[in-house]
DSSP file (Angstrom, degrees, kcal/mol; ACC not computed):
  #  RESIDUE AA STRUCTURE BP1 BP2  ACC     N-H-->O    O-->H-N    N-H-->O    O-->H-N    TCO  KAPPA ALPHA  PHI   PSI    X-CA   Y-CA   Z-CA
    1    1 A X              0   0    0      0, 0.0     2,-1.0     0, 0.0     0, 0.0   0.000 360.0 360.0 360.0 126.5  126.1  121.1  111.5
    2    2 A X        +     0   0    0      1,-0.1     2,-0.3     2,-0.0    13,-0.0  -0.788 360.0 169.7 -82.3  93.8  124.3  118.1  111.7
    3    3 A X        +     0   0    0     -2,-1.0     2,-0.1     2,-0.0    -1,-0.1  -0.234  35.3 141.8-110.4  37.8  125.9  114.8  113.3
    4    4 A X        -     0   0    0     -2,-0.3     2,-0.3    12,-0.1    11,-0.2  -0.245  30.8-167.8-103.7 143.4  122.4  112.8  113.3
    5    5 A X  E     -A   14   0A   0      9,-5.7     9,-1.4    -2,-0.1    -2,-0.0  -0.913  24.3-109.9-150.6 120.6  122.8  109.1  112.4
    6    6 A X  E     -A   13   0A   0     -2,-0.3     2,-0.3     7,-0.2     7,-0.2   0.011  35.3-113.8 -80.8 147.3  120.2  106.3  111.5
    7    7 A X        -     0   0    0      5,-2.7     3,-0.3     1,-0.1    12,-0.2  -0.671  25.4-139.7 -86.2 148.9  119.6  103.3  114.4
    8    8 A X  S    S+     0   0    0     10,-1.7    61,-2.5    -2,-0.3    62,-0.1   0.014  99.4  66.9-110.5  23.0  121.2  100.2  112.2
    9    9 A X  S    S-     0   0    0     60,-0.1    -1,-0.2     3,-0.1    58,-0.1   0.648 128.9 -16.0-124.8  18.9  118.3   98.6  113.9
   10   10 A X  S    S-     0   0    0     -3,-0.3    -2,-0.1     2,-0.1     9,-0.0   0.306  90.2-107.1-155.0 -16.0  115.1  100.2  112.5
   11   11 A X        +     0   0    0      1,-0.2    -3,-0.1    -4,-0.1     3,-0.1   0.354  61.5 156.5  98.2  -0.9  116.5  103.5  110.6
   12   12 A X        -     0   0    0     -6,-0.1    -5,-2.7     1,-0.1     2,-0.5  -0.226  53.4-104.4 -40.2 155.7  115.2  105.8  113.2
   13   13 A X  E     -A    6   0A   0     -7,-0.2     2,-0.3    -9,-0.0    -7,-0.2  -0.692  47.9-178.4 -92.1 115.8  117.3  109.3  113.2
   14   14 A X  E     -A    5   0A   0     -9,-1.4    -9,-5.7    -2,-0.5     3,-0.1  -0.902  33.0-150.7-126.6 172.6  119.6  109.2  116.4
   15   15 A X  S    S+     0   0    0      1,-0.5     2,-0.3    -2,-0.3    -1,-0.2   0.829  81.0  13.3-101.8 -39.0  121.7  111.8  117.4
   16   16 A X  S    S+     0   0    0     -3,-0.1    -1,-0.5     3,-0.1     3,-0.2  -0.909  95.5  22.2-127.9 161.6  124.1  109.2  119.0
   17   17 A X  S    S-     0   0    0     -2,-0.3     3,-0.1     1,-0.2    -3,-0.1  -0.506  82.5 -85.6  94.8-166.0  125.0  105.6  119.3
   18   18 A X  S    S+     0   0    0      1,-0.2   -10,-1.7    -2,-0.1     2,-0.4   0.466 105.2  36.5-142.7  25.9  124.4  103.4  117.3
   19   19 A X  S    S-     0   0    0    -12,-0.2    -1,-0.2    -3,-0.2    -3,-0.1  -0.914  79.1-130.6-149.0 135.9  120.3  101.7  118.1
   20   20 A X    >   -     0   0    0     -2,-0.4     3,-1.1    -3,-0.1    -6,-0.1  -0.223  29.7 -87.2 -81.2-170.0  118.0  104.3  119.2
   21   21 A X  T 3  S+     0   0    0      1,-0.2    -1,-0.0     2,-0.1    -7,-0.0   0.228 122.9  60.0-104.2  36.3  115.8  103.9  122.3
   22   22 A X  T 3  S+     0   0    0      9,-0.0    -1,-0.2   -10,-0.0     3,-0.0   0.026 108.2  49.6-129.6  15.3  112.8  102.2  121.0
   23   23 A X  S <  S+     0   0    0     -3,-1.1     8,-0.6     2,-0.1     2,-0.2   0.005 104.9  84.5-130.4  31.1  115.4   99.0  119.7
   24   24 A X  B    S-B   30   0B   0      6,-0.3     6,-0.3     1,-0.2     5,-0.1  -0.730  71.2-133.7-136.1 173.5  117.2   98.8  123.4
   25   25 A X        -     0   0    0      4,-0.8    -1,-0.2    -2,-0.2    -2,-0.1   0.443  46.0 -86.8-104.2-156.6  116.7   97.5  126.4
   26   26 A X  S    S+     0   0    0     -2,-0.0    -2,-0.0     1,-0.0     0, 0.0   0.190 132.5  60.7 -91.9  -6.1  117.0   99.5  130.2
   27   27 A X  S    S-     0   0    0      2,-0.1     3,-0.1     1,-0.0    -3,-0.0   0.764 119.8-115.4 -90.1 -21.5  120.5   98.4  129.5
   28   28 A X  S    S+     0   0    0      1,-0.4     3,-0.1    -8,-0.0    -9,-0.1   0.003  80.6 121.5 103.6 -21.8  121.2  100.2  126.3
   29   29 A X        -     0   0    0      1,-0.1    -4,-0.8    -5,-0.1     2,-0.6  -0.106  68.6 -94.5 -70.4 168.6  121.5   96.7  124.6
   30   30 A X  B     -B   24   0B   0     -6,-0.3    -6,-0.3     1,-0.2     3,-0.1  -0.808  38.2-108.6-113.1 135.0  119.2   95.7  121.8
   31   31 A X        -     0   0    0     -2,-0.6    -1,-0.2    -8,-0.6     2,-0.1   0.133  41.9 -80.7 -46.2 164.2  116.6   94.1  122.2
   32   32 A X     >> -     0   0    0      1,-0.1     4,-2.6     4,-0.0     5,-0.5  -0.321  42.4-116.9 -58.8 127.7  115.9   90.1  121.2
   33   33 A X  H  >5S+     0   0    0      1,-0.2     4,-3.5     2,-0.2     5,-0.2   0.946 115.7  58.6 -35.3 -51.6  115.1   89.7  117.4
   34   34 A X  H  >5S+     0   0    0      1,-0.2     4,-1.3     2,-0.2     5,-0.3   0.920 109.7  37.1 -56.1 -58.6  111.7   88.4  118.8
   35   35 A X  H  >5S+     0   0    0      1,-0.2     4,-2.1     2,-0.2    -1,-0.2   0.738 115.6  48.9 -62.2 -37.8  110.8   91.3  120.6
   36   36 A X  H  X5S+     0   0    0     -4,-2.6     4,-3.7     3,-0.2    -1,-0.2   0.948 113.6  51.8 -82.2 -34.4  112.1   94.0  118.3
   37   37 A X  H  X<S+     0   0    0     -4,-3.5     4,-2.4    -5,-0.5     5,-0.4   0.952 109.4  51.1 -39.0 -91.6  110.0   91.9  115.0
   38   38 A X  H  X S+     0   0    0     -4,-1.3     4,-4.2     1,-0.2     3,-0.5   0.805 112.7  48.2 -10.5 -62.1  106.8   91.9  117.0
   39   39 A X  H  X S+     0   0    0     -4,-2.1     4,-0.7     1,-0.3    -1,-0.2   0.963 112.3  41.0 -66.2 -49.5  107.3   95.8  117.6
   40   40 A X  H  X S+     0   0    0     -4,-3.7     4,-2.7     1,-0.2     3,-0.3   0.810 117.8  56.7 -75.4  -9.1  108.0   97.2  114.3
   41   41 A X  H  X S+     0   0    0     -4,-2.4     4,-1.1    -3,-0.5     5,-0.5   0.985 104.5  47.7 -61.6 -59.5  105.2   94.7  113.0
   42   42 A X  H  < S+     0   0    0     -4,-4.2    -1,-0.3    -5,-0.4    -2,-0.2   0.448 110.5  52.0 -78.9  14.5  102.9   95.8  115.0
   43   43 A X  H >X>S+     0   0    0     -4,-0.7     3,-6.1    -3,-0.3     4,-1.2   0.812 101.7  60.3 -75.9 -81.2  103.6   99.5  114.1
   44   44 A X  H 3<5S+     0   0    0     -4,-2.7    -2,-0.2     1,-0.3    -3,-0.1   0.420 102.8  51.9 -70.0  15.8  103.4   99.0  110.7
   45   45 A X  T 3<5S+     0   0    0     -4,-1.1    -1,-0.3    -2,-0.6    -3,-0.1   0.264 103.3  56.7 -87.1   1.9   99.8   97.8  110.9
   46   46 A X  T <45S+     0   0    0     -3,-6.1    -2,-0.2    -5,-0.5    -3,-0.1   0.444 109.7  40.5 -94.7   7.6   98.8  100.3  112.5
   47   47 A X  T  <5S+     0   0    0     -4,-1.2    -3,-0.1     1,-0.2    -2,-0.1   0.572 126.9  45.0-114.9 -14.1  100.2  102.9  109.7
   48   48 A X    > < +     0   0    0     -5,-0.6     3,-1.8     1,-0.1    -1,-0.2   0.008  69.0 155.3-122.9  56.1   98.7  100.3  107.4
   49   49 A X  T 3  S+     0   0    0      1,-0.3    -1,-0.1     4,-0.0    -4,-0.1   0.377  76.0  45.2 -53.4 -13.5   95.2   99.0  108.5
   50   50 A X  T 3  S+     0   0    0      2,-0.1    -1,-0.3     3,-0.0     2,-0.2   0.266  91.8 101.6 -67.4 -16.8   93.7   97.8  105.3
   51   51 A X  S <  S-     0   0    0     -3,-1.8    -3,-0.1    -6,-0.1     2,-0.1  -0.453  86.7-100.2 -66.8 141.1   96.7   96.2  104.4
   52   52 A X     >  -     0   0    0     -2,-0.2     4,-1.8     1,-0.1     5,-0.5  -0.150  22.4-125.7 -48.6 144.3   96.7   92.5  104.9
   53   53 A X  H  > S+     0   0    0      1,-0.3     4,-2.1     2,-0.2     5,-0.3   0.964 105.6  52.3 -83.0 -33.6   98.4   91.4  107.9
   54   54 A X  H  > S+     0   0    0      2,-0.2     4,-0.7     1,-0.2    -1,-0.3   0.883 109.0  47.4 -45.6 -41.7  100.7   88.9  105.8
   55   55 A X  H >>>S+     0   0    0     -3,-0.3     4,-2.5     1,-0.2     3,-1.8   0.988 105.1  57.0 -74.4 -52.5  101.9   91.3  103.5
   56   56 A X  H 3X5S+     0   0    0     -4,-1.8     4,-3.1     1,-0.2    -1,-0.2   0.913 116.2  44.1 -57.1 -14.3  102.7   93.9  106.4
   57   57 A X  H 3X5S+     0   0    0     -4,-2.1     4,-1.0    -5,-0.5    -1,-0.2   0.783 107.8  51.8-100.0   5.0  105.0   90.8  107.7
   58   58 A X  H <X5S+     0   0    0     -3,-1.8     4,-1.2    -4,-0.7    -1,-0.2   0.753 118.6  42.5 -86.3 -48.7  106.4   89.9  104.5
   59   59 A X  H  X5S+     0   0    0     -4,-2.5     4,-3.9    -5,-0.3    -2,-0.2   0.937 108.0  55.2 -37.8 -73.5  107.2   93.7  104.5
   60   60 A X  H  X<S+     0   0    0     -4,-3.1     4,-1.4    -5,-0.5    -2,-0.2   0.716 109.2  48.9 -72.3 -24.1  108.4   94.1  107.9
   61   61 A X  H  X S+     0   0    0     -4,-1.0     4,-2.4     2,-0.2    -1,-0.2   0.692 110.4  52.9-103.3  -6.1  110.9   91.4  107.4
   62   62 A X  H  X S+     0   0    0     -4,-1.2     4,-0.6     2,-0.2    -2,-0.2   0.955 110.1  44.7 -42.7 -71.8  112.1   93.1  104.0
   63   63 A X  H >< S+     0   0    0     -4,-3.9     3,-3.1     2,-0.2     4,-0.3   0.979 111.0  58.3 -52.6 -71.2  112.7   96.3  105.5
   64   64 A X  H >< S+     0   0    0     -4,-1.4     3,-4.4     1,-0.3     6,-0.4   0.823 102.8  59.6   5.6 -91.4  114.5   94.0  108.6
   65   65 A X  H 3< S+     0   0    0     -4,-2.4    -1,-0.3     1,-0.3    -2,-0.2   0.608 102.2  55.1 -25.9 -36.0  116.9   92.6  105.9
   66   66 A X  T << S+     0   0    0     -3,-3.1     2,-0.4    -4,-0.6    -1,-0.3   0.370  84.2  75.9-111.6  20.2  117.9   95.4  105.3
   67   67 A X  S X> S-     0   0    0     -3,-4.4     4,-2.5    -4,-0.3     3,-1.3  -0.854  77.2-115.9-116.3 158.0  119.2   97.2  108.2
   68   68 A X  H 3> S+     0   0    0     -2,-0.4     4,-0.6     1,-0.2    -1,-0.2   0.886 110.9  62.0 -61.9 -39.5  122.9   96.3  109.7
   69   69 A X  H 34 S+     0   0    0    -61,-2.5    -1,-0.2     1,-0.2   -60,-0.1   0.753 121.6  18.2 -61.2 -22.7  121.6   95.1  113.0
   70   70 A X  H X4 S+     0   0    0     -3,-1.3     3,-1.5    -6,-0.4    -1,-0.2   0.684  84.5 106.0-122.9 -17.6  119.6   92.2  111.3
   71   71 A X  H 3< S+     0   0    0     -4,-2.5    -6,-0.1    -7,-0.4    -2,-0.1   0.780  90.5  42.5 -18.0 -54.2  120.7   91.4  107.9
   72   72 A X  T 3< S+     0   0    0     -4,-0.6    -1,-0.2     5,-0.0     4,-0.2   0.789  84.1 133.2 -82.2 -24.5  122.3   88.4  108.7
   73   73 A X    X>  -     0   0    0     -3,-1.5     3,-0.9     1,-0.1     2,-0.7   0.006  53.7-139.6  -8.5  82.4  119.4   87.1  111.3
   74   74 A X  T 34 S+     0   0    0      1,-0.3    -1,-0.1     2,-0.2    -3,-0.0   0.514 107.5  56.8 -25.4 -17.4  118.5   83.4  110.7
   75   75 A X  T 34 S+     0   0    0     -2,-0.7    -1,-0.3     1,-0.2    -2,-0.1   0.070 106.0  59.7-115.9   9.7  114.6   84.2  111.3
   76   76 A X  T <4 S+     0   0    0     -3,-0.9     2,-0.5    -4,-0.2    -2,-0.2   0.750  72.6 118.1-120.4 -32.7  115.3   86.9  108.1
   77   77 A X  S  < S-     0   0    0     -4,-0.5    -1,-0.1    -5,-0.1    -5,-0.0  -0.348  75.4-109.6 -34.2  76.3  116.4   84.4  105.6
   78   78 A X        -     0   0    0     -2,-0.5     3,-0.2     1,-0.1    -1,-0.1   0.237  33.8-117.3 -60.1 139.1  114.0   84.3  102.5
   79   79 A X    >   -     0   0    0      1,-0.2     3,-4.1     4,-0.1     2,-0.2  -0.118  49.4 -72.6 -68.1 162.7  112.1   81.3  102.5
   80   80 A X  T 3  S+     0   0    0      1,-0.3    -1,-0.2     3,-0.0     3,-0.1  -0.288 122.8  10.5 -62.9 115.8  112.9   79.0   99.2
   81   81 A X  T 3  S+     0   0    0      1,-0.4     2,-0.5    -2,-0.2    -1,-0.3   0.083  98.6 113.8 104.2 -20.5  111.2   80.6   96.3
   82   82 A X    <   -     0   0    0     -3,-4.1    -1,-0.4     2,-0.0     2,-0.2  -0.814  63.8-131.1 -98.8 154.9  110.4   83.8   98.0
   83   83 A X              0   0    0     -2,-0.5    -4,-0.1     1,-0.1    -1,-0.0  -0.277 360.0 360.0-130.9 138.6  112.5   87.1   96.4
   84   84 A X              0   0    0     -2,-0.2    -1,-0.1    -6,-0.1    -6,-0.1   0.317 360.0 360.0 164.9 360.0  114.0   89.2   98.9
């Protein structure tokens, strides 16, 4: 049986908790909006390295939206006119 559970802040596969340990701190706590943006950004240009670096952040803050930990984030909002 499998009791495996997505981090509600970047949708990594944890086995427990409820942030894995690449969206925490040394405390267990989750990291600062800034800090944890930055990081998945700069992951996903490096899995996408022709893509334009606007679209991956336009992207990265899609994917954001949509996970528990950030949904509601001020810095997440779509800007007036943009679809999200």
């Amino acid at each position: 049986m499998n009791n495996s559970s997505e981090c509600q802040s970047c949708g990594m596969t944890i086995d427990s908790g409820i942030y894995c340990t690449y969206c925490t701190d040394e405390a267990g706590q989750l990291q600062p909006f800034e800090e944890r943006y930055e990081r998945m950004l700069q992951w996903a240009l490096s899995e996408n390295p022709d893509m334009p670096h606007d679209i991956v952040e336009k992207e990265t803050k899609a994917y954001m939206r949509k996970m528990p930990a950030w949904r509601y984030h001020p810095k997440l909002q779509p800007d007036i006119g943009e679809e999200g």
